[in-house]
Biopython code that builds the backbone (N, CA, C, O; Angstrom):
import numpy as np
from Bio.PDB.StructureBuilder import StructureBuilder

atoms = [
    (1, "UNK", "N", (81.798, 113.492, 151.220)),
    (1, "UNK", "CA", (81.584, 113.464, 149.782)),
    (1, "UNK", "C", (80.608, 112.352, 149.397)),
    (1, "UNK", "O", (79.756, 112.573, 148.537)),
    (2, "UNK", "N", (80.705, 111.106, 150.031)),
    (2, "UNK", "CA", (79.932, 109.990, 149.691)),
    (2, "UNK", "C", (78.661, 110.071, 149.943)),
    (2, "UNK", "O", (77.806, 109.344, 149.438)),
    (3, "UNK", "N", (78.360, 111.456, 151.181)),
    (3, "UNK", "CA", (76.675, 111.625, 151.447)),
    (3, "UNK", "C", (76.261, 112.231, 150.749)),
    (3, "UNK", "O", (75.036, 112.355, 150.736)),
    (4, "UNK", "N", (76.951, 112.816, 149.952)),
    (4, "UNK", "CA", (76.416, 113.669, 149.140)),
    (4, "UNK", "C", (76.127, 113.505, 147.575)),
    (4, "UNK", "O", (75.499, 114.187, 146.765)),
    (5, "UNK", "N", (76.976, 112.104, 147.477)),
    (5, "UNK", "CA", (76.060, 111.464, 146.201)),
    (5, "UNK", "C", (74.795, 110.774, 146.317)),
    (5, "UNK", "O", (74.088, 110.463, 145.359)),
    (6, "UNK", "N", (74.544, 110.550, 147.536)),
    (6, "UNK", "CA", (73.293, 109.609, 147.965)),
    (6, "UNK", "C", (72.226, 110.492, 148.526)),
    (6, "UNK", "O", (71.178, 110.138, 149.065)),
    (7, "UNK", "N", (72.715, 111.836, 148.285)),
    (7, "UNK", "CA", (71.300, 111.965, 148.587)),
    (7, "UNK", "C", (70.150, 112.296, 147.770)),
    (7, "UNK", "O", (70.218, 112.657, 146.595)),
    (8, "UNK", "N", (68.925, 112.133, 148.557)),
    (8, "UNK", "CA", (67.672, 112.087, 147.324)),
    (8, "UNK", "C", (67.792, 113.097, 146.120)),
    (8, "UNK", "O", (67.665, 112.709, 144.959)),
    (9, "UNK", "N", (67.995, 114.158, 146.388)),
    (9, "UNK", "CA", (67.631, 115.346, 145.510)),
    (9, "UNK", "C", (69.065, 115.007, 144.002)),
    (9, "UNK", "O", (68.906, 115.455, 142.866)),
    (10, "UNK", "N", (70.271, 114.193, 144.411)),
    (10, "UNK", "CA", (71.305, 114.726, 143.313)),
    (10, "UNK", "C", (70.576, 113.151, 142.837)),
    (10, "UNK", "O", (70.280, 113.333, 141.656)),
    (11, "UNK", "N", (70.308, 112.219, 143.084)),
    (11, "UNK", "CA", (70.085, 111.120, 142.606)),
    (11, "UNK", "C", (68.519, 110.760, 141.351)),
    (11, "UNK", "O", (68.276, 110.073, 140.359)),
    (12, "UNK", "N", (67.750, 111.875, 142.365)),
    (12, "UNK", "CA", (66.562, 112.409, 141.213)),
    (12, "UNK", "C", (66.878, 113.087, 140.182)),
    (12, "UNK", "O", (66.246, 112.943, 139.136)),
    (13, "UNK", "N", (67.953, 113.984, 140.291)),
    (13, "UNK", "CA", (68.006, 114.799, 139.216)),
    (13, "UNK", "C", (69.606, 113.997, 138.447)),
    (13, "UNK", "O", (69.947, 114.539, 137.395)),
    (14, "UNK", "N", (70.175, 113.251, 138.748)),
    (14, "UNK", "CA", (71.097, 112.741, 137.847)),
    (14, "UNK", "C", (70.040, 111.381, 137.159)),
    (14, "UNK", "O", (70.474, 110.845, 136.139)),
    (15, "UNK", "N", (69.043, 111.001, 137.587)),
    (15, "UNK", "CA", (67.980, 109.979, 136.814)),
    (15, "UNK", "C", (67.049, 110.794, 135.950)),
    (15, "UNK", "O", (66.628, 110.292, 134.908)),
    (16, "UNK", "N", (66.660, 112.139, 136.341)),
    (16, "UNK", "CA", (65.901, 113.035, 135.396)),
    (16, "UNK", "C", (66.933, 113.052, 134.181)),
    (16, "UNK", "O", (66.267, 112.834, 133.169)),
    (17, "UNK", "N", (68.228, 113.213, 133.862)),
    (17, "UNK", "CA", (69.181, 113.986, 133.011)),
    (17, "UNK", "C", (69.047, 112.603, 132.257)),
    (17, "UNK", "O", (68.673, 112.449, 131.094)),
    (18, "UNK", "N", (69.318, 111.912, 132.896)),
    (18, "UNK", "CA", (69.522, 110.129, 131.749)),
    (18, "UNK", "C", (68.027, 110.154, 131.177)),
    (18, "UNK", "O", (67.818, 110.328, 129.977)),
    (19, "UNK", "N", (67.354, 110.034, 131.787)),
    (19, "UNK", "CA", (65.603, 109.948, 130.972)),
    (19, "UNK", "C", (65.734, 110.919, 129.847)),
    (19, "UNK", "O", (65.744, 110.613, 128.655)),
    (20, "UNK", "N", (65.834, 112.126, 130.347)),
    (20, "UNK", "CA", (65.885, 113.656, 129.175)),
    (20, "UNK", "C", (66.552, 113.267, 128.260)),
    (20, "UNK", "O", (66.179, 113.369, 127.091)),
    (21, "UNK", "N", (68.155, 112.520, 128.777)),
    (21, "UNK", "CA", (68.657, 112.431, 127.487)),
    (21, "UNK", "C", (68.609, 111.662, 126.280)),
    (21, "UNK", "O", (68.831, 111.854, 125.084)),
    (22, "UNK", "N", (68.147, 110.487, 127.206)),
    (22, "UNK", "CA", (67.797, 108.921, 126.302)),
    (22, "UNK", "C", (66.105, 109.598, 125.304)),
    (22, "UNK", "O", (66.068, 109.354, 124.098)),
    (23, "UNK", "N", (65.227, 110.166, 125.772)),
    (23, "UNK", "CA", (64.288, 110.903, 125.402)),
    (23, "UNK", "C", (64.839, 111.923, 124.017)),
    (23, "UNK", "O", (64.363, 111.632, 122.920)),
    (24, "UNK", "N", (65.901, 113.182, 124.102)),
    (24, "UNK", "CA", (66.537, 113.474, 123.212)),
    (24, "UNK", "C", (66.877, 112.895, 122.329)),
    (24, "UNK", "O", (66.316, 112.970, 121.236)),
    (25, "UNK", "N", (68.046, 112.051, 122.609)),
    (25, "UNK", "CA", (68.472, 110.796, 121.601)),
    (25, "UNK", "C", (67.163, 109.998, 121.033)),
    (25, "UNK", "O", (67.159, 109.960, 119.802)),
    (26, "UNK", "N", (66.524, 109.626, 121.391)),
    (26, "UNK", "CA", (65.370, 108.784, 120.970)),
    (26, "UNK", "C", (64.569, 109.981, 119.540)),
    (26, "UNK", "O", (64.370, 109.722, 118.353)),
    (27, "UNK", "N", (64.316, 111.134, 120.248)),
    (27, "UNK", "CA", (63.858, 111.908, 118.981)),
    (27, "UNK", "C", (64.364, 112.394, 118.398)),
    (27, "UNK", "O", (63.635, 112.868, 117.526)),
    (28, "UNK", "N", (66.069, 112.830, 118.185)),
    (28, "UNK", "CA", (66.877, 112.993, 117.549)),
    (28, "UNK", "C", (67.346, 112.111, 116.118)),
    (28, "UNK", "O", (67.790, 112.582, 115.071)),
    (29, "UNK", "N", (66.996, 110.194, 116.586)),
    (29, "UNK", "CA", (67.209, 109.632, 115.699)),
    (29, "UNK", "C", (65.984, 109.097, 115.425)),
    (29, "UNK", "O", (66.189, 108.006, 114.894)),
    (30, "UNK", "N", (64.908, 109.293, 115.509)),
    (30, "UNK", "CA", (63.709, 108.648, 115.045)),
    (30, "UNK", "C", (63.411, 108.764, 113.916)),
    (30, "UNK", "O", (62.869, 107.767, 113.442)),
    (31, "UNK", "N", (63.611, 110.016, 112.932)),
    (31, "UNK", "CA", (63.451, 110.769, 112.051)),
    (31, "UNK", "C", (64.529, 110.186, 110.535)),
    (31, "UNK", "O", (64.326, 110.372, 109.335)),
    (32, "UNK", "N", (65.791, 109.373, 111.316)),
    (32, "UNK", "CA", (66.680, 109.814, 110.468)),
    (32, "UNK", "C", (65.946, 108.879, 109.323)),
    (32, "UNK", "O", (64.890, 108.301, 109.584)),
    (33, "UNK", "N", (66.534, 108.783, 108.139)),
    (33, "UNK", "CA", (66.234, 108.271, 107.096)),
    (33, "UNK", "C", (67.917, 107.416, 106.562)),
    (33, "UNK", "O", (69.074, 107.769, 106.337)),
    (34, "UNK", "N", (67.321, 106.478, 106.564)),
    (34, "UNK", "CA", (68.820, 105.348, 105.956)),
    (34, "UNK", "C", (68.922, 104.940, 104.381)),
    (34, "UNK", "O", (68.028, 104.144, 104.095)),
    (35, "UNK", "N", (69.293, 105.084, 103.899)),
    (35, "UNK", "CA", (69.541, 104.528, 102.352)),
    (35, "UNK", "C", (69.667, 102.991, 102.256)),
    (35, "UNK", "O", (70.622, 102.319, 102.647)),
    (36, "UNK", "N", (68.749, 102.637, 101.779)),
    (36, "UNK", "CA", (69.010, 101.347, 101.049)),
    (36, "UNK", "C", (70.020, 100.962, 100.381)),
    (36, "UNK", "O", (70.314, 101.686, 99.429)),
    (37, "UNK", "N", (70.873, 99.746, 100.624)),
    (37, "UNK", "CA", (72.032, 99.435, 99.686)),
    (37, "UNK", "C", (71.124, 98.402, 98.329)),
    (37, "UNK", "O", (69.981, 97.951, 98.400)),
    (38, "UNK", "N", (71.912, 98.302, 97.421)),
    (38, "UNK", "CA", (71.487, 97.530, 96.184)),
    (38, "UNK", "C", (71.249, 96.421, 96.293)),
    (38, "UNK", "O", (70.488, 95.835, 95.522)),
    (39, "UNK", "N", (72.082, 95.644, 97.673)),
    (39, "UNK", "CA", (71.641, 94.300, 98.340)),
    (39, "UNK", "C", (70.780, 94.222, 98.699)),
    (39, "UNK", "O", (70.418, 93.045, 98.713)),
    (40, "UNK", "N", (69.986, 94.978, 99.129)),
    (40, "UNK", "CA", (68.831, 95.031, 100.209)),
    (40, "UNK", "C", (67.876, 94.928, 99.346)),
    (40, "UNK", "O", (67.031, 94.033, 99.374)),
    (41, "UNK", "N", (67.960, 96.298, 98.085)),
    (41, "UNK", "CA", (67.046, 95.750, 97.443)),
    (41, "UNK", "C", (66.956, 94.834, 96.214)),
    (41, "UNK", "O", (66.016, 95.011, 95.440)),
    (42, "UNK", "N", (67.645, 94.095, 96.030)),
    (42, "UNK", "CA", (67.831, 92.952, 95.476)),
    (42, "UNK", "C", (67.190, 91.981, 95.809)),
    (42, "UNK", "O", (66.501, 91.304, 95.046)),
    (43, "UNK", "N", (67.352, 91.789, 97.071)),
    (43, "UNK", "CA", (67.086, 90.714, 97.993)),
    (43, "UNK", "C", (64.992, 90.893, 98.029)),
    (43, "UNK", "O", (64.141, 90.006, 98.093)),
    (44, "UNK", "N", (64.846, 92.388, 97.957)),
    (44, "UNK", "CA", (63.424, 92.676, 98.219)),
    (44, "UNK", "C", (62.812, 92.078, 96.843)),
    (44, "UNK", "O", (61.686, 91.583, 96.894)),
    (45, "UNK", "N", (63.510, 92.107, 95.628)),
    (45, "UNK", "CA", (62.997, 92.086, 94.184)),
    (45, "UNK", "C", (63.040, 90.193, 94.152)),
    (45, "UNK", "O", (62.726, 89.366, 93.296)),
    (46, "UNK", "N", (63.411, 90.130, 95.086)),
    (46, "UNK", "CA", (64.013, 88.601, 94.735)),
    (46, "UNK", "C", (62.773, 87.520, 95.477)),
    (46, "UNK", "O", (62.396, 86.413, 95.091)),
    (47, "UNK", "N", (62.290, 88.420, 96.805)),
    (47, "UNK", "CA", (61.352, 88.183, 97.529)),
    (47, "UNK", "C", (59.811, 88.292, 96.709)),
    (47, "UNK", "O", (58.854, 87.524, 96.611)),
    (48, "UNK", "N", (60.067, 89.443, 96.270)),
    (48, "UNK", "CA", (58.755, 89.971, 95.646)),
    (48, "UNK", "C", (58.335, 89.011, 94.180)),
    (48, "UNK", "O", (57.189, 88.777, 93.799)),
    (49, "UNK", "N", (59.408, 88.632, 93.631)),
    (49, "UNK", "CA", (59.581, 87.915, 92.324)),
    (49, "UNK", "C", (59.155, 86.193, 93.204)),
    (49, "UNK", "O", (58.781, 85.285, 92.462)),
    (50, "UNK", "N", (59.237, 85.975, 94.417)),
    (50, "UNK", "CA", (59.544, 84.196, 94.783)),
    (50, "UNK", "C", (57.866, 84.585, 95.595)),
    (50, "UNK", "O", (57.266, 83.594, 96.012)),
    (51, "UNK", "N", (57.309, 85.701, 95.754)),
    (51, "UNK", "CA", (55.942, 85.331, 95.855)),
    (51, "UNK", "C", (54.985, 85.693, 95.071)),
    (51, "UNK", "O", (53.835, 85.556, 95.490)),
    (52, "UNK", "N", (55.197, 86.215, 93.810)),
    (52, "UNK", "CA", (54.712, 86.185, 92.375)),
    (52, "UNK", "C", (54.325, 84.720, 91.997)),
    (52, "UNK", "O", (53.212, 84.206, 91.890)),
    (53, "UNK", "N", (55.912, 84.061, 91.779)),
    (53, "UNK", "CA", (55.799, 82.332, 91.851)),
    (53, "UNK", "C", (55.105, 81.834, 92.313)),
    (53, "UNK", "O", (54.259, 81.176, 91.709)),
    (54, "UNK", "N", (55.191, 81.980, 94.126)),
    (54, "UNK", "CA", (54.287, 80.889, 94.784)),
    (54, "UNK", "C", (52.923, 81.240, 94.695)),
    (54, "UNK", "O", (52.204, 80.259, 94.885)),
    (55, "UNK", "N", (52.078, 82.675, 94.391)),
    (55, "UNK", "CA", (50.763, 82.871, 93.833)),
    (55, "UNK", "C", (50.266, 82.276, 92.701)),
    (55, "UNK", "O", (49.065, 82.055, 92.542)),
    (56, "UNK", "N", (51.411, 81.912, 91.640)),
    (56, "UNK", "CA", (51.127, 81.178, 90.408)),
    (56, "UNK", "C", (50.861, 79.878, 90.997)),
    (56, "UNK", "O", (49.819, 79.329, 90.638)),
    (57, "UNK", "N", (51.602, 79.286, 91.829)),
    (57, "UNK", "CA", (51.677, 77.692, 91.831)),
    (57, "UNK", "C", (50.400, 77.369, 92.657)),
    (57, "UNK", "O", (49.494, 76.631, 92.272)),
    (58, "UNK", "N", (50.468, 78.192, 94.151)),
    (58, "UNK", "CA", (49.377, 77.559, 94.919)),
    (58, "UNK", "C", (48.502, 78.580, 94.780)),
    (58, "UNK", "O", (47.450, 78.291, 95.350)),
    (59, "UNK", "N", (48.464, 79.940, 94.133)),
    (59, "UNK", "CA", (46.973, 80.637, 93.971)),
    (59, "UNK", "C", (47.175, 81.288, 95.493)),
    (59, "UNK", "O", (48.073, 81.069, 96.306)),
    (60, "UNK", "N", (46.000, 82.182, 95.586)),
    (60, "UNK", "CA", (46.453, 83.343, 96.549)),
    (60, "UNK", "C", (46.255, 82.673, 97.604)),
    (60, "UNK", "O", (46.736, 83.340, 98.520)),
    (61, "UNK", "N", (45.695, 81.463, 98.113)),
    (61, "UNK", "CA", (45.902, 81.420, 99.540)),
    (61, "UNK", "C", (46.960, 81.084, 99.787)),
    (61, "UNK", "O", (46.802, 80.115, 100.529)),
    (62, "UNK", "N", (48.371, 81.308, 99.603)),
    (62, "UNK", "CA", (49.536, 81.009, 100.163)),
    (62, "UNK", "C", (50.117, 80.791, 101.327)),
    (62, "UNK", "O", (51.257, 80.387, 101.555)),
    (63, "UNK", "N", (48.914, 81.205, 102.353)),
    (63, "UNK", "CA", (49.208, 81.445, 103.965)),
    (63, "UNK", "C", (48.950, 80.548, 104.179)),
    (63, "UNK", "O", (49.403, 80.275, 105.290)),
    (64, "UNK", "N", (48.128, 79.325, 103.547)),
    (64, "UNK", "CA", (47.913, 78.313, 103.908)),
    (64, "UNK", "C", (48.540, 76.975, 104.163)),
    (64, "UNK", "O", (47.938, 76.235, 103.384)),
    (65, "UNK", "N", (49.060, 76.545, 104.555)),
    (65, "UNK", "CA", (49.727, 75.424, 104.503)),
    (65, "UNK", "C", (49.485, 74.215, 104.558)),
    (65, "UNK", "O", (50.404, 73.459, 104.246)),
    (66, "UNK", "N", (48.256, 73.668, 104.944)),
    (66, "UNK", "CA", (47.477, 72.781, 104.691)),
    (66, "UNK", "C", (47.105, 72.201, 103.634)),
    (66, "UNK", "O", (46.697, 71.040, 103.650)),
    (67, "UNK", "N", (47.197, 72.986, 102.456)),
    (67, "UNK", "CA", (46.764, 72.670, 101.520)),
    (67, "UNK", "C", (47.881, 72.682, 100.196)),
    (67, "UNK", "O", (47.580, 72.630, 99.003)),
    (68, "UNK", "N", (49.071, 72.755, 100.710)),
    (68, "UNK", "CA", (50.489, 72.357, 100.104)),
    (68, "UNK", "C", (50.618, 70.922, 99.856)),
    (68, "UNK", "O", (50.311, 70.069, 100.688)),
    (69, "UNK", "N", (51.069, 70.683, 98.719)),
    (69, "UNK", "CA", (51.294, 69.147, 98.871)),
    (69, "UNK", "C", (52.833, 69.333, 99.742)),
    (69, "UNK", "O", (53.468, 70.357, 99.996)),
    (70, "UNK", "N", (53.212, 67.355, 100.183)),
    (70, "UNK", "CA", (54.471, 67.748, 101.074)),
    (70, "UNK", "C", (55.708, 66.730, 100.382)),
    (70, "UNK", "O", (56.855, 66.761, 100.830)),
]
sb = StructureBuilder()
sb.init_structure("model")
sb.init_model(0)
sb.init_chain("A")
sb.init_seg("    ")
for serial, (resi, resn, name, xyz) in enumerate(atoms, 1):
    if name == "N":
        sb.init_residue(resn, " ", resi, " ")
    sb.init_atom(name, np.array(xyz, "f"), 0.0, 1.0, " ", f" {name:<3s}", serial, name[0])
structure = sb.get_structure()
């Protein structure tokens, strides 16, 4: 029984079935679509509103940091 899990041919094709399936699964959920909770976007409005601010204060180069006082 034990030679017969080792050999080449059941070991290729029990590694083909995991690839296929992880492959399945992979395009099965790629697609799905998740709903946003009210936290999430809260948190986005809250983000979007705190770099409104920092465009007012330091003007659009904001990426900059050099030029922040400290």
């Amino acid at each position: 029984m034990i030679e017969w899990l080792f050999n080449p041919w059941v070991i290729i094709i029990v590694v083909l079935a995991v690839v296929i399936g992880n492959i399945a699964a992979l395009k099965y959920t790629a697609n799905m679509k998740f709903q946003q909770s009210d936290k999430v976007n809260s948190r986005k409005n809250q983000l979007d509103r705190l770099n409104e601010l920092d465009k007012q204060k330091y003007g659009d180069n904001s990426n900059d940091e050099h030029d922040r006082p400290k």
